[in-house]
C-alpha positions in Angstrom: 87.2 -34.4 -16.1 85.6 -32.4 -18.1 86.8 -28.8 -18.9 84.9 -25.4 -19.0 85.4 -22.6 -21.9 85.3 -19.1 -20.8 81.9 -18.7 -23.2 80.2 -21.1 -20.5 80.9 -19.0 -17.5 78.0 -16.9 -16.3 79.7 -13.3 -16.7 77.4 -11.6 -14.0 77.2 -13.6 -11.1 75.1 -11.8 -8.1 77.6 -10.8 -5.5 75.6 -13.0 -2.5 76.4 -15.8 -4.8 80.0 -15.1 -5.6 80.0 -14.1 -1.6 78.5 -17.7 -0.4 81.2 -19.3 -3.1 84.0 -17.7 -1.2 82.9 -17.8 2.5 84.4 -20.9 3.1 87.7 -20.2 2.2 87.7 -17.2 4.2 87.0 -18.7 7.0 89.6 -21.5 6.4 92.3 -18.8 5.9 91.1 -16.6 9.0 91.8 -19.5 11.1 95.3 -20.0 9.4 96.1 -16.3 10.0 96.8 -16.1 14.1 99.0 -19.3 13.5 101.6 -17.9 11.3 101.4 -15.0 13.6 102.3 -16.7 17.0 103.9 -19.7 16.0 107.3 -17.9 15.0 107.3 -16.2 18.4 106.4 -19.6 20.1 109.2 -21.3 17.6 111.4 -18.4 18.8 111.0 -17.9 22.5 109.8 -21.9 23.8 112.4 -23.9 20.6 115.2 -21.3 21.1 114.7 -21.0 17.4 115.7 -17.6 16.0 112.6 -15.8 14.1 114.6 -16.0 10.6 114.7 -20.0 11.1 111.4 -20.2 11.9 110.0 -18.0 9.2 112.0 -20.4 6.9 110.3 -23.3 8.1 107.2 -21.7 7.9 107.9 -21.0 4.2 108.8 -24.7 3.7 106.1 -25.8 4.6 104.0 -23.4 2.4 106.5 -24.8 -0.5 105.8 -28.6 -0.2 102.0 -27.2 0.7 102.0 -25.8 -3.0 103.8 -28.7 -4.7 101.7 -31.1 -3.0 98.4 -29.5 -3.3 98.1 -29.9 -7.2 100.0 -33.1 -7.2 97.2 -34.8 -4.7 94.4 -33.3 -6.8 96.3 -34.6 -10.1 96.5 -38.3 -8.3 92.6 -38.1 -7.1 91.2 -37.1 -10.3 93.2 -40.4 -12.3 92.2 -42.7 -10.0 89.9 -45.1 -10.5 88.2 -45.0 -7.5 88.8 -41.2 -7.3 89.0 -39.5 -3.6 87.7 -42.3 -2.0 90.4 -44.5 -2.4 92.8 -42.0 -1.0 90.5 -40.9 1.7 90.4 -44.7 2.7 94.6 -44.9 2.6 94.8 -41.9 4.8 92.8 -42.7 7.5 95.2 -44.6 9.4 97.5 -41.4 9.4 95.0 -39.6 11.2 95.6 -38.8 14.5 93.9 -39.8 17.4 
C-alpha cells in the first residue's frame, strides 16, 4: 500500500471531476436516507418498539458499521490474496 504526500495531490481538480468522484456515494447515501426515515416508524408501530429503542438500534448499528468498516479494509489490504479471498469467504453468507 503505498501512501500519498499532500505535495502529490492535484490542488485544482475541475469540479465535473471532483463531481463524477463523488456521484457514487451520493447516490449510495440517497438510498440509505428514506430507510432511517421509515424504519423507526415501522420498528415503532409493526415491532411495538418505542422510537427511542429503535433510534438506539439504529445507532448500533451505525457503531459496529464504523468499527467494522476500517477493520475489514485493514484485514483486505494484509491479505495475501487481498479482497478476493474475502470476497470468496463471504459468498456463502449471501442471501438468496
Amino acid at each position: 500500500m503505498s501512501t500519498m504526500s499532500r505535495s502529490t495531490i492535484p490542488e485544482n481538480l475541475p469540479r465535473w471531476r471532483l463531481l463524477a468522484y463523488a456521484l457514487p456515494g451520493m447516490l449510495l447515501a440517497s438510498l440509505g436516507l428514506p430507510v432511517m426515515v421509515l424504519l423507526p416508524t415501522a420498528y415503532a408501530e409493526d415491532f411495538g418498539l418505542g422510537l427511542a429503542r429503535a433510534a438506539v438500534a439504529l445507532l448500533a448499528a451505525r457503531l459496529v458499521d464504523v468499527a467494522a468498516d476500517p477493520l475489514i479494509g485493514w484485514c483486505c489490504d494484509r491479505s495475501p490474496g487481498g479482497r478476493k479471498i474475502w470476497f470468496a469467504a463471504g459468498l456463502p453468507l449471501w442471501p438468496r
